[in-house]
mmCIF file of the protein (N, C-alpha, C, O) and its ligand, coordinates in Angstrom:
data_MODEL
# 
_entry.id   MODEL 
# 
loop_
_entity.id 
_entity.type 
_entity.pdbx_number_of_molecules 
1 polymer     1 
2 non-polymer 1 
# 
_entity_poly.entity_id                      1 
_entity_poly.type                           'polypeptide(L)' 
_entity_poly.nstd_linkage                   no 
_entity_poly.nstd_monomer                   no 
_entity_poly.pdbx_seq_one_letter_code       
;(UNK)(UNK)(UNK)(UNK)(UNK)(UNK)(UNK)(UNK)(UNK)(UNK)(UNK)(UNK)(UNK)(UNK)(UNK)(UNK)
(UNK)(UNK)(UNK)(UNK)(UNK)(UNK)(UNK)(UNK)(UNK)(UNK)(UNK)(UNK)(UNK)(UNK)(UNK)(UNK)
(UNK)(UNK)(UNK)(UNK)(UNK)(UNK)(UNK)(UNK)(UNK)(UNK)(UNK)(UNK)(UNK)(UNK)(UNK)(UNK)
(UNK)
;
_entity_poly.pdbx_seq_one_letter_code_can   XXXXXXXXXXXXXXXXXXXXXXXXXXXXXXXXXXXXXXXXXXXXXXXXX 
_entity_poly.pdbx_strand_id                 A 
# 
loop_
_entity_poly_seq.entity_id 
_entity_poly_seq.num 
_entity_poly_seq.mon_id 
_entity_poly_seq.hetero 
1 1  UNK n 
1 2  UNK n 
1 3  UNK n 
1 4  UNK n 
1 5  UNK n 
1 6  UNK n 
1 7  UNK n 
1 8  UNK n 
1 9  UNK n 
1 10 UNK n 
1 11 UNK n 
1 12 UNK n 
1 13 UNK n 
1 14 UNK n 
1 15 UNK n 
1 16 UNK n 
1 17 UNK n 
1 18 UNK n 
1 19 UNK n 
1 20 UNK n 
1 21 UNK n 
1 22 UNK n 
1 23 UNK n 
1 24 UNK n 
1 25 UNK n 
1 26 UNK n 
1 27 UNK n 
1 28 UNK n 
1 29 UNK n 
1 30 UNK n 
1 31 UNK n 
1 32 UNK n 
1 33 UNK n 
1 34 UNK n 
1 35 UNK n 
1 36 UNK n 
1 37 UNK n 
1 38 UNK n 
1 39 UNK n 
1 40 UNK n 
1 41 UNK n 
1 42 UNK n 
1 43 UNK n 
1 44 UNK n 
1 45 UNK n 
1 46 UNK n 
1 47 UNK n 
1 48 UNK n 
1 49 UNK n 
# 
loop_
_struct_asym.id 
_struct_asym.entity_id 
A 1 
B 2 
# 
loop_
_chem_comp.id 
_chem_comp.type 
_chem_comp.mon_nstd_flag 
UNK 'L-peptide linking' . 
ZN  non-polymer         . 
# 
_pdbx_entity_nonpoly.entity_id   2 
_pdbx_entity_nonpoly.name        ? 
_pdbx_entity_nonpoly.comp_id     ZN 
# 
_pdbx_nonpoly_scheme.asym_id         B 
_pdbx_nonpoly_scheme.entity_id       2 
_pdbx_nonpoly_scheme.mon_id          ZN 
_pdbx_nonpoly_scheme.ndb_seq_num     1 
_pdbx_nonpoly_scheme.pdb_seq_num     101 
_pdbx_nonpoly_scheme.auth_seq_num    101 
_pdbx_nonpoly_scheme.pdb_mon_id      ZN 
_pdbx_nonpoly_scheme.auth_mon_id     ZN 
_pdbx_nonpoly_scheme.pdb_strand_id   A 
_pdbx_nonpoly_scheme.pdb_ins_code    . 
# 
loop_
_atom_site.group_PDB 
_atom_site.id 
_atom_site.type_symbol 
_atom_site.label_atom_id 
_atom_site.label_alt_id 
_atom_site.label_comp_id 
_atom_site.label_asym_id 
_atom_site.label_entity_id 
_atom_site.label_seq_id 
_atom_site.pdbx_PDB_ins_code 
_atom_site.Cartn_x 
_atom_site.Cartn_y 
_atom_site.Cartn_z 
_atom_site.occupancy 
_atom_site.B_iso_or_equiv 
_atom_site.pdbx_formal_charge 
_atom_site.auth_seq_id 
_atom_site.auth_comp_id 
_atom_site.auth_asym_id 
_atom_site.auth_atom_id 
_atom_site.pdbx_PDB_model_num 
ATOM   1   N  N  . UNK A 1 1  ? 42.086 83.869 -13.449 1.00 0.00 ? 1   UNK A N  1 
ATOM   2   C  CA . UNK A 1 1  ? 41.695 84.582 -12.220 1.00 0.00 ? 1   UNK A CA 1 
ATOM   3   C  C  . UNK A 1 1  ? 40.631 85.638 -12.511 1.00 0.00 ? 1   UNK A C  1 
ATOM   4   O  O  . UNK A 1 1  ? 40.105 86.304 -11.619 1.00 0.00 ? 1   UNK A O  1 
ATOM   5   N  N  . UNK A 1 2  ? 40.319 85.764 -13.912 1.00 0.00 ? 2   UNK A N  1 
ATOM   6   C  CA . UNK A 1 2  ? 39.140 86.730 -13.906 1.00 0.00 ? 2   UNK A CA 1 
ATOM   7   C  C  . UNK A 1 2  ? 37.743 85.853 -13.936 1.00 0.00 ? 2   UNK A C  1 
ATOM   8   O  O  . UNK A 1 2  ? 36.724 86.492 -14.199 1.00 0.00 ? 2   UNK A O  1 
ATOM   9   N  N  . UNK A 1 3  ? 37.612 84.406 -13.682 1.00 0.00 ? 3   UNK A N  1 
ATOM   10  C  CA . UNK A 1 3  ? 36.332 84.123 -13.303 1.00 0.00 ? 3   UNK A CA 1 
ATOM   11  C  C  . UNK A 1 3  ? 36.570 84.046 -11.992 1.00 0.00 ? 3   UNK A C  1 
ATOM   12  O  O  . UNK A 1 3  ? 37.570 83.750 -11.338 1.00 0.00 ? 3   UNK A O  1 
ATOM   13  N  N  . UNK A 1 4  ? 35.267 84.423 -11.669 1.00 0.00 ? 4   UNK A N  1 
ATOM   14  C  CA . UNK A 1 4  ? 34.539 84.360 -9.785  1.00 0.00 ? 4   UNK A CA 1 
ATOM   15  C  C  . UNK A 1 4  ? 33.880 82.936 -9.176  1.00 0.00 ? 4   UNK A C  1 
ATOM   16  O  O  . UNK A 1 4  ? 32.674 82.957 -8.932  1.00 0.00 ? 4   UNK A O  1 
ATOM   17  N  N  . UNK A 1 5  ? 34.338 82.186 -9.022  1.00 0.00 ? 5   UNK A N  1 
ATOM   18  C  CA . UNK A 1 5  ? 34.296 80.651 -9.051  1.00 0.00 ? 5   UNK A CA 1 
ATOM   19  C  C  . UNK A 1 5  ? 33.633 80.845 -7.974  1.00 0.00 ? 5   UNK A C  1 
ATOM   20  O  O  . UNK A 1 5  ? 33.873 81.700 -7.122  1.00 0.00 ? 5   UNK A O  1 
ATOM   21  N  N  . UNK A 1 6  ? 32.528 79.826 -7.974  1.00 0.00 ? 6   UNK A N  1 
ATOM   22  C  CA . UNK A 1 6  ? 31.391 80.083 -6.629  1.00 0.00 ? 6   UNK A CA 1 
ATOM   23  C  C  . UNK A 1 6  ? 31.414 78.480 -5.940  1.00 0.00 ? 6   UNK A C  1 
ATOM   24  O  O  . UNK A 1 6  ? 31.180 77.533 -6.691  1.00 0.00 ? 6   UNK A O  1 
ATOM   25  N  N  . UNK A 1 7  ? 31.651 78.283 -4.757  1.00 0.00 ? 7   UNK A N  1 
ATOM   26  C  CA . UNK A 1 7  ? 31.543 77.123 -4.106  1.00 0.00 ? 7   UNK A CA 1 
ATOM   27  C  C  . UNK A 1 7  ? 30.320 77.005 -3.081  1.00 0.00 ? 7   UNK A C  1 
ATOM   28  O  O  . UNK A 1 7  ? 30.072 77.918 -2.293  1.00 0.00 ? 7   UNK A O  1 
ATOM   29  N  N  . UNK A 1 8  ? 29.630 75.917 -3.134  1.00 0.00 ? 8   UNK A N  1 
ATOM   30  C  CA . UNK A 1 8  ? 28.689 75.640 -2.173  1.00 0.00 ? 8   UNK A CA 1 
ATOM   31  C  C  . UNK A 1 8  ? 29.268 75.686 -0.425  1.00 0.00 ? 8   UNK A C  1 
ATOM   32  O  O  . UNK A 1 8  ? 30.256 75.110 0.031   1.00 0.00 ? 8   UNK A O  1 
ATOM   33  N  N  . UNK A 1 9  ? 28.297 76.555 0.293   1.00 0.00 ? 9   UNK A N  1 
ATOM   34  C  CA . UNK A 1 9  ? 28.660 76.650 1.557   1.00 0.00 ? 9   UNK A CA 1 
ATOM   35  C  C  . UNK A 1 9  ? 28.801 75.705 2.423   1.00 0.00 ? 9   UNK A C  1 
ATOM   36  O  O  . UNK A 1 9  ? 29.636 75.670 3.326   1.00 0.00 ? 9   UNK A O  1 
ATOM   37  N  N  . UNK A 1 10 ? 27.928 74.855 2.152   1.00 0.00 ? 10  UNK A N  1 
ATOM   38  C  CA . UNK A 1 10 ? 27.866 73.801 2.608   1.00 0.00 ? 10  UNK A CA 1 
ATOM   39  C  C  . UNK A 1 10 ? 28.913 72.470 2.597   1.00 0.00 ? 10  UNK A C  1 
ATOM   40  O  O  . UNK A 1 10 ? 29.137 72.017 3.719   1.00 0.00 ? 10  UNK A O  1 
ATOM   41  N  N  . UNK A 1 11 ? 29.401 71.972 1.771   1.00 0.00 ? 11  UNK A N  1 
ATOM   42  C  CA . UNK A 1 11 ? 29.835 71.443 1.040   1.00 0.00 ? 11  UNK A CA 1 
ATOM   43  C  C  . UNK A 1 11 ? 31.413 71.374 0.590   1.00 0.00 ? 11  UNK A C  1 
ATOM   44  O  O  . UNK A 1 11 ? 32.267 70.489 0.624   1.00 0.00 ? 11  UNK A O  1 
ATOM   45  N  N  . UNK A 1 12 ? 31.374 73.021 0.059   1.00 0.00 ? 12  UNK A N  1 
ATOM   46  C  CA . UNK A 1 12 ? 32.397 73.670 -0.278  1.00 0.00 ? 12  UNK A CA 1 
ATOM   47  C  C  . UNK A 1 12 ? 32.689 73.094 -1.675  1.00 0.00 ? 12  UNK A C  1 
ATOM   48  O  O  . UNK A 1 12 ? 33.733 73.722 -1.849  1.00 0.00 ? 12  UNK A O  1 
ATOM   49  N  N  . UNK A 1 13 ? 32.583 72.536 -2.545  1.00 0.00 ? 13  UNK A N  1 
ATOM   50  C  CA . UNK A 1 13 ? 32.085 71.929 -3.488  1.00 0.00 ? 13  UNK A CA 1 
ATOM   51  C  C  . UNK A 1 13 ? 31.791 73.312 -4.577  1.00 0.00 ? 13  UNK A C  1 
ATOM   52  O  O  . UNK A 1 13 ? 30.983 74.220 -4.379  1.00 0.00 ? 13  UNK A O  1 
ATOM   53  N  N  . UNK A 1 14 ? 32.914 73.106 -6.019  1.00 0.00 ? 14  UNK A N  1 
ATOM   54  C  CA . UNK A 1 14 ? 32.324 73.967 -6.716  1.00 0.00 ? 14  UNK A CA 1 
ATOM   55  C  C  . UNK A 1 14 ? 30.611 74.028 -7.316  1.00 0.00 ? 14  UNK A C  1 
ATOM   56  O  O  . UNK A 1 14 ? 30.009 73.084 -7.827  1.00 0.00 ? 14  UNK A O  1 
ATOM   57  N  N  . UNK A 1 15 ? 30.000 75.625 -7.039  1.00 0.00 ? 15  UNK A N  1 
ATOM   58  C  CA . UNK A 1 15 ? 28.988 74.988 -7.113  1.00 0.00 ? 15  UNK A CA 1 
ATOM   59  C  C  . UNK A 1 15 ? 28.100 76.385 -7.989  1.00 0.00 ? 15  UNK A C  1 
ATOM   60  O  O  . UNK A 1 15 ? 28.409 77.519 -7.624  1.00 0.00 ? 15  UNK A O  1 
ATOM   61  N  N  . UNK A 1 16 ? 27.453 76.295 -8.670  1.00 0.00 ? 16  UNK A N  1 
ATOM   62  C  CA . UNK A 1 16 ? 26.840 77.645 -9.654  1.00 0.00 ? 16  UNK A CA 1 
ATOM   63  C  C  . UNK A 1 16 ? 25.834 78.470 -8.588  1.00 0.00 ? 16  UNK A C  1 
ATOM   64  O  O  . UNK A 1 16 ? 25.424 79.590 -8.891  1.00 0.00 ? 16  UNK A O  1 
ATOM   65  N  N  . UNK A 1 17 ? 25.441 77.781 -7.222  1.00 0.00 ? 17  UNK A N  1 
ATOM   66  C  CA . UNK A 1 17 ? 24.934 78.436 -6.298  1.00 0.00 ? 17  UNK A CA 1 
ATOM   67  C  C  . UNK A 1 17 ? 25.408 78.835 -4.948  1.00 0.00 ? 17  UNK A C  1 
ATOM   68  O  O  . UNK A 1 17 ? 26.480 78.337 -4.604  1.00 0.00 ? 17  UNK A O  1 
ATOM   69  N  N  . UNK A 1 18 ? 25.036 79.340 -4.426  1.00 0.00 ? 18  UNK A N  1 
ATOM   70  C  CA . UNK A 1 18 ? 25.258 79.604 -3.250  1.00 0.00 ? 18  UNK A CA 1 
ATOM   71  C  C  . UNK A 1 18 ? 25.550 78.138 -2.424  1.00 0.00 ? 18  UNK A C  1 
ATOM   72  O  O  . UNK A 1 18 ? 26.512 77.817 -1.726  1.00 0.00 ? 18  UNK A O  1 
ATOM   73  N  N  . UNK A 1 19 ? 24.418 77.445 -2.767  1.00 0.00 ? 19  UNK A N  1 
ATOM   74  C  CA . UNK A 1 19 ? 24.469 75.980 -1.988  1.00 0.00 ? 19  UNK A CA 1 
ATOM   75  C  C  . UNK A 1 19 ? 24.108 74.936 -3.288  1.00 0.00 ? 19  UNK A C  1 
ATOM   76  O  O  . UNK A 1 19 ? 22.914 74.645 -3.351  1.00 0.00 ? 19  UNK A O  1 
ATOM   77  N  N  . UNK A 1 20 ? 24.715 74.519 -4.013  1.00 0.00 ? 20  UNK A N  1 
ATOM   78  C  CA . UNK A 1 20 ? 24.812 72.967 -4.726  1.00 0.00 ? 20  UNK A CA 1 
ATOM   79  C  C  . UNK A 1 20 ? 23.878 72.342 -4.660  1.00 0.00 ? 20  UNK A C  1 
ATOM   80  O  O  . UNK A 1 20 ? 23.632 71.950 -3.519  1.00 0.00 ? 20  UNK A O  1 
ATOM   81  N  N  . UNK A 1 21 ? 23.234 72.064 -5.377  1.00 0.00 ? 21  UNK A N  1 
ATOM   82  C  CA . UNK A 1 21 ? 21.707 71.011 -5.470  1.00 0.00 ? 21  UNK A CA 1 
ATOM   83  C  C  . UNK A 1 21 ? 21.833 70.288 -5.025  1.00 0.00 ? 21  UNK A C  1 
ATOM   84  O  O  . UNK A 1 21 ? 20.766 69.716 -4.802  1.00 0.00 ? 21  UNK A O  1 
ATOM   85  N  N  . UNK A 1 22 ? 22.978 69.623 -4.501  1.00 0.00 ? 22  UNK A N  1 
ATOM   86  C  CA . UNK A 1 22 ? 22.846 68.370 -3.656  1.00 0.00 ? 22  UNK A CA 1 
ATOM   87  C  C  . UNK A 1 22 ? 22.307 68.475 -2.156  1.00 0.00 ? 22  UNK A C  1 
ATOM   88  O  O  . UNK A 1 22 ? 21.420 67.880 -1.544  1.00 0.00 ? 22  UNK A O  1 
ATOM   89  N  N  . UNK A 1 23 ? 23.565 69.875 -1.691  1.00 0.00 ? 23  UNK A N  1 
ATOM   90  C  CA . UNK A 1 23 ? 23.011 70.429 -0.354  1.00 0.00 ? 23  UNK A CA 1 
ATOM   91  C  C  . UNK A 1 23 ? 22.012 70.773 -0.215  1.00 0.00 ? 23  UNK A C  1 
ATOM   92  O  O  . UNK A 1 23 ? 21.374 70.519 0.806   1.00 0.00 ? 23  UNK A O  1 
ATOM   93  N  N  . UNK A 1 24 ? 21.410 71.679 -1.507  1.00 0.00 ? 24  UNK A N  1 
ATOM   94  C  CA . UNK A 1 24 ? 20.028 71.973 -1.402  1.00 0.00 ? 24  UNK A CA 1 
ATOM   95  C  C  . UNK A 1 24 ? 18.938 71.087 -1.167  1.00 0.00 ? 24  UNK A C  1 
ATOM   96  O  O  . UNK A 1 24 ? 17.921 71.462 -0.584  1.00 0.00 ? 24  UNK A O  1 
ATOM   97  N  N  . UNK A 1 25 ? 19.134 69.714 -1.670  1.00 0.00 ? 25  UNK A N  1 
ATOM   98  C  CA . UNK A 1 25 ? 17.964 68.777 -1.597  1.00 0.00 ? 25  UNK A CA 1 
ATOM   99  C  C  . UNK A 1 25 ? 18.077 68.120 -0.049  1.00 0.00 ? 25  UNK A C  1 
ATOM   100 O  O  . UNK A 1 25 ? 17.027 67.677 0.417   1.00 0.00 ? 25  UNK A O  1 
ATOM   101 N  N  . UNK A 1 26 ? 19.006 68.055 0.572   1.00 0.00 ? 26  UNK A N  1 
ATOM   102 C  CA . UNK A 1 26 ? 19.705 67.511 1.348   1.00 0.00 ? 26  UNK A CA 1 
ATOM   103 C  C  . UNK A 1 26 ? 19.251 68.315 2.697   1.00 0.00 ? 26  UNK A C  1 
ATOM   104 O  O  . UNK A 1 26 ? 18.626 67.816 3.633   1.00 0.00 ? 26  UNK A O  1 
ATOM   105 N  N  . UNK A 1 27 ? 19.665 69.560 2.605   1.00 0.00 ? 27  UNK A N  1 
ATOM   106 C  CA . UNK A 1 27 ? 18.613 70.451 3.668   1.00 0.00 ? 27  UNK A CA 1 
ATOM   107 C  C  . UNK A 1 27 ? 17.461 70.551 3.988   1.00 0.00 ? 27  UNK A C  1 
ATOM   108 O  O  . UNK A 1 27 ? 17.060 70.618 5.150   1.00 0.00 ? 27  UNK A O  1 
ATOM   109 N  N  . UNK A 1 28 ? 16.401 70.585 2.426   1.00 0.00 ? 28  UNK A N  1 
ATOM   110 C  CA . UNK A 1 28 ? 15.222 70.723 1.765   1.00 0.00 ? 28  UNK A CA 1 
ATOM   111 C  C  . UNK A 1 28 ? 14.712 69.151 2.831   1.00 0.00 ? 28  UNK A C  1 
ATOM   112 O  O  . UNK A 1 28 ? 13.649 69.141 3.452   1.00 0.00 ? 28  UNK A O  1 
ATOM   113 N  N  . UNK A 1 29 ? 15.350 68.380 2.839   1.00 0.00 ? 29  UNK A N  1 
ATOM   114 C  CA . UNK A 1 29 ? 14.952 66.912 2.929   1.00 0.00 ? 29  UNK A CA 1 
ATOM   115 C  C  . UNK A 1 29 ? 14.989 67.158 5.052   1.00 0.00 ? 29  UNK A C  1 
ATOM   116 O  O  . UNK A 1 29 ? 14.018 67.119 5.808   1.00 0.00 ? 29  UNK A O  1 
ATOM   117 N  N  . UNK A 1 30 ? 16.182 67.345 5.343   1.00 0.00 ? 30  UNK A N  1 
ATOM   118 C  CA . UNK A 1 30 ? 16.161 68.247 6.824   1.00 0.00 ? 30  UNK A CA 1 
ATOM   119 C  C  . UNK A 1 30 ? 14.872 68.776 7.187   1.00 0.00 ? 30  UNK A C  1 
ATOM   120 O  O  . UNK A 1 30 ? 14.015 68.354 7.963   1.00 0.00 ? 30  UNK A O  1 
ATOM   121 N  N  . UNK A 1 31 ? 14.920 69.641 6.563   1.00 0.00 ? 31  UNK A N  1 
ATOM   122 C  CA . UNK A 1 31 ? 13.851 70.649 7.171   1.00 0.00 ? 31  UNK A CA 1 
ATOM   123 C  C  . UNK A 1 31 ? 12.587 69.789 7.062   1.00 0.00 ? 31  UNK A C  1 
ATOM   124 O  O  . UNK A 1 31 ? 11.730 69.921 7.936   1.00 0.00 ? 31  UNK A O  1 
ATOM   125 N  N  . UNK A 1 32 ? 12.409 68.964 6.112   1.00 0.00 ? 32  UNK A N  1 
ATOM   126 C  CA . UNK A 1 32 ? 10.627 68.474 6.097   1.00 0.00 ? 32  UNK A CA 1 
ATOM   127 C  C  . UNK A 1 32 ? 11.101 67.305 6.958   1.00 0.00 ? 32  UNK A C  1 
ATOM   128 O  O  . UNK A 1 32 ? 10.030 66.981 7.471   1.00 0.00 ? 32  UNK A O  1 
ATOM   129 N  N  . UNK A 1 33 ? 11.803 66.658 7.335   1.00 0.00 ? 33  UNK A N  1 
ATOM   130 C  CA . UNK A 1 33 ? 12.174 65.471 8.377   1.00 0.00 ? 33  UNK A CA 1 
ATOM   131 C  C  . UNK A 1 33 ? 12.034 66.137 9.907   1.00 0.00 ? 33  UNK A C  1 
ATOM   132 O  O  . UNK A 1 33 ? 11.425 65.492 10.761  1.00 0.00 ? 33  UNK A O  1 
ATOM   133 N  N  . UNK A 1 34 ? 12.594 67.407 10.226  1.00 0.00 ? 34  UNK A N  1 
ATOM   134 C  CA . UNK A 1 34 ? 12.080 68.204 11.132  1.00 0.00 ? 34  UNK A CA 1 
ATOM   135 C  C  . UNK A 1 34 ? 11.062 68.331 11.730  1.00 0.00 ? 34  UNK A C  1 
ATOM   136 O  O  . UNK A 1 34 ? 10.607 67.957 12.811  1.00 0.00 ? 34  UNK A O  1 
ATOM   137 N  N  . UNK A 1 35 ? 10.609 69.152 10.551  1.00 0.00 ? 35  UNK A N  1 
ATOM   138 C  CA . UNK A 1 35 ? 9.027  69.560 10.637  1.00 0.00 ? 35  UNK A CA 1 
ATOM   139 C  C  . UNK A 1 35 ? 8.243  67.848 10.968  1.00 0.00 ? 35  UNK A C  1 
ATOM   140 O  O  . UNK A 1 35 ? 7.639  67.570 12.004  1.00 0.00 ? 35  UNK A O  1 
ATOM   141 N  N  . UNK A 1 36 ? 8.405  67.156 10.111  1.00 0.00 ? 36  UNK A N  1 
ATOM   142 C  CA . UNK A 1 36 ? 7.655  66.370 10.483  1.00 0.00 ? 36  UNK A CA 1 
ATOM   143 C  C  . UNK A 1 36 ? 7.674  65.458 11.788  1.00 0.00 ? 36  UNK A C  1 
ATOM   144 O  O  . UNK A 1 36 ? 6.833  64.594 12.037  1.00 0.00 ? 36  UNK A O  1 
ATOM   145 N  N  . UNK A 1 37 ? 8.825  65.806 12.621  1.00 0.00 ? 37  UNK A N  1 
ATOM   146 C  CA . UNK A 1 37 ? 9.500  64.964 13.730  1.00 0.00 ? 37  UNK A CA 1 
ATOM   147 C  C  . UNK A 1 37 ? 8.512  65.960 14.744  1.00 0.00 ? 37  UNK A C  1 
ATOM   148 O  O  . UNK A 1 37 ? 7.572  65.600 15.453  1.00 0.00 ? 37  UNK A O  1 
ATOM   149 N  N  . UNK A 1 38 ? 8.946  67.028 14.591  1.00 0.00 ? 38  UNK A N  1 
ATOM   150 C  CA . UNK A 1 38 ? 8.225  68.151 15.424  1.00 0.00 ? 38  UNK A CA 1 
ATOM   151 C  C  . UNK A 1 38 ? 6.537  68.173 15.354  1.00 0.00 ? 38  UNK A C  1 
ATOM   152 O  O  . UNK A 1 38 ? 5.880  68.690 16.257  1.00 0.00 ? 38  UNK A O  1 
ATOM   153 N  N  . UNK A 1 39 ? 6.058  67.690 14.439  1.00 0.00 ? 39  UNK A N  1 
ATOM   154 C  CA . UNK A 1 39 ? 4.852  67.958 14.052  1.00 0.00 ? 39  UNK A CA 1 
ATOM   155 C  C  . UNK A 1 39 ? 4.019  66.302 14.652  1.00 0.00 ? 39  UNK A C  1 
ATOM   156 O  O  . UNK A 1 39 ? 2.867  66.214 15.079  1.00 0.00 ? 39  UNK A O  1 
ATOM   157 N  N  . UNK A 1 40 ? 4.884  65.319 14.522  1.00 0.00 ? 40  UNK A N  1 
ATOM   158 C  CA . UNK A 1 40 ? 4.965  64.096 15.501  1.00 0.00 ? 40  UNK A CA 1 
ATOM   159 C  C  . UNK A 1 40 ? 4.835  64.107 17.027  1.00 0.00 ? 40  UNK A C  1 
ATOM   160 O  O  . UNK A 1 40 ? 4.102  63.721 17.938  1.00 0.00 ? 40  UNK A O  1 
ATOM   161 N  N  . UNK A 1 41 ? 5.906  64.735 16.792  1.00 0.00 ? 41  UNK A N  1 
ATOM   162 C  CA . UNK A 1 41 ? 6.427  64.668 18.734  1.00 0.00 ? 41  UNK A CA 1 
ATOM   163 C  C  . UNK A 1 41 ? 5.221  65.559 19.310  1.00 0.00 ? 41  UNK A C  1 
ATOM   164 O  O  . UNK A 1 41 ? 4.739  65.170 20.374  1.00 0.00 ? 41  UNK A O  1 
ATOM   165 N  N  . UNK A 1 42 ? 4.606  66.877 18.638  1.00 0.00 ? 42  UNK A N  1 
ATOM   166 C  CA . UNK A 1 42 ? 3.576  67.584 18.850  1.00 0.00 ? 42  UNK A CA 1 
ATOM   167 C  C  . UNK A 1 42 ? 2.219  66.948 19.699  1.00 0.00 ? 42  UNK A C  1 
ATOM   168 O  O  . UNK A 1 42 ? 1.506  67.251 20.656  1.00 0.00 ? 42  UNK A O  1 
ATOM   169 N  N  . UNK A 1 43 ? 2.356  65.903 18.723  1.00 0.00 ? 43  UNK A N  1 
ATOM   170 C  CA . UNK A 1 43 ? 0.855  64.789 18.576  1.00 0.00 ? 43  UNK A CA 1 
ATOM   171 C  C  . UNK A 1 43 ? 1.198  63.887 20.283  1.00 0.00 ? 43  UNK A C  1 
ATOM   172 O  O  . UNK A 1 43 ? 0.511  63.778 21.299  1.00 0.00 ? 43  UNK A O  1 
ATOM   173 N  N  . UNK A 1 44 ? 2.556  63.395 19.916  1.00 0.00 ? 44  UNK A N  1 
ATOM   174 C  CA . UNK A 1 44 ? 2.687  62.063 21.113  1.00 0.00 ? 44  UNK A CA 1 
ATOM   175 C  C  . UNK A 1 44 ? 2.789  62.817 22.643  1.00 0.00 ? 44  UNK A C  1 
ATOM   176 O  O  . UNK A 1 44 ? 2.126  62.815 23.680  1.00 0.00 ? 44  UNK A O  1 
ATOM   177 N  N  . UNK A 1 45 ? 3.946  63.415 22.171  1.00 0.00 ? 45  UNK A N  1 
ATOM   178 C  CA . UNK A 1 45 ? 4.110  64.211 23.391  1.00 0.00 ? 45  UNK A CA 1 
ATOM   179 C  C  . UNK A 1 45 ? 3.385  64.788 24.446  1.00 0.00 ? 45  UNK A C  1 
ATOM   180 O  O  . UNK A 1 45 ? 3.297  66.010 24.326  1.00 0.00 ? 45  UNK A O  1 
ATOM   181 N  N  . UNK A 1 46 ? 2.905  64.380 25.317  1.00 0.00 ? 46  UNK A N  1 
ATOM   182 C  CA . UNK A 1 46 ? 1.621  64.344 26.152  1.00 0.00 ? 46  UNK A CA 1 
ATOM   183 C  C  . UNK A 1 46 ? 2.237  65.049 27.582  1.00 0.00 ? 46  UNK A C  1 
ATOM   184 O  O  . UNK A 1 46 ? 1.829  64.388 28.537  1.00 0.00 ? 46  UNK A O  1 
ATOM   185 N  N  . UNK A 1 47 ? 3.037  66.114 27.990  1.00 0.00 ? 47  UNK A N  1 
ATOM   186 C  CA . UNK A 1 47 ? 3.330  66.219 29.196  1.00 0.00 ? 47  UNK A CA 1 
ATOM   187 C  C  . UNK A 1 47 ? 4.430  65.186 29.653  1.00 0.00 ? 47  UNK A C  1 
ATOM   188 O  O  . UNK A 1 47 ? 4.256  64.831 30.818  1.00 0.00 ? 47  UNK A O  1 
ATOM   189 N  N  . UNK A 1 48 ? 5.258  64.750 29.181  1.00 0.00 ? 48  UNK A N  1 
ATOM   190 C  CA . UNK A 1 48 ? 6.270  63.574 29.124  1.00 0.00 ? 48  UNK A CA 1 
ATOM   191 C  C  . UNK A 1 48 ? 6.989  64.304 29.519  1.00 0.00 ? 48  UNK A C  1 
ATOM   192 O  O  . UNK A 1 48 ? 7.201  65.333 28.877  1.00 0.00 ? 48  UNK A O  1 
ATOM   193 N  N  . UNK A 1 49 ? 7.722  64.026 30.873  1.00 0.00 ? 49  UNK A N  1 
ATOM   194 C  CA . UNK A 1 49 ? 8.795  64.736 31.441  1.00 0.00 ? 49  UNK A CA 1 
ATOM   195 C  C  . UNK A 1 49 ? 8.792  64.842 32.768  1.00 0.00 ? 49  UNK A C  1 
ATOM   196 O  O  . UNK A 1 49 ? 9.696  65.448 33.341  1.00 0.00 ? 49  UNK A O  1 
HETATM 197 ZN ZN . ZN  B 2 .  ? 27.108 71.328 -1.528  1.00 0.00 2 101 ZN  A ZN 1 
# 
């Protein structure tokens, strides 16, 4: 009980970070799928609605 065992937030998954490289890539991968959906829809999106 005297180590401070750190689990990914995400996940919950013991993890040496805050968020686990897995989550991390996994978000990382989110966010540019986003961006790029948004950065898409930007282009097509013509007043549609
Ligand atoms: Zn995780």
């Amino acid at each position: 009980m005297t180590k401070e065992t750190h689990t990914c937030s995400v996940c919950g998954k013991d993890s040496e970070t805050t968020i686990c490289r897995t989550c991390e890539a996994k978000i990382r991968g989110e966010i540019l799928e986003e961006k790029d959906k948004v950065e898409k829809a930007g282009h097509t999106d013509t007043g549609r609605r």
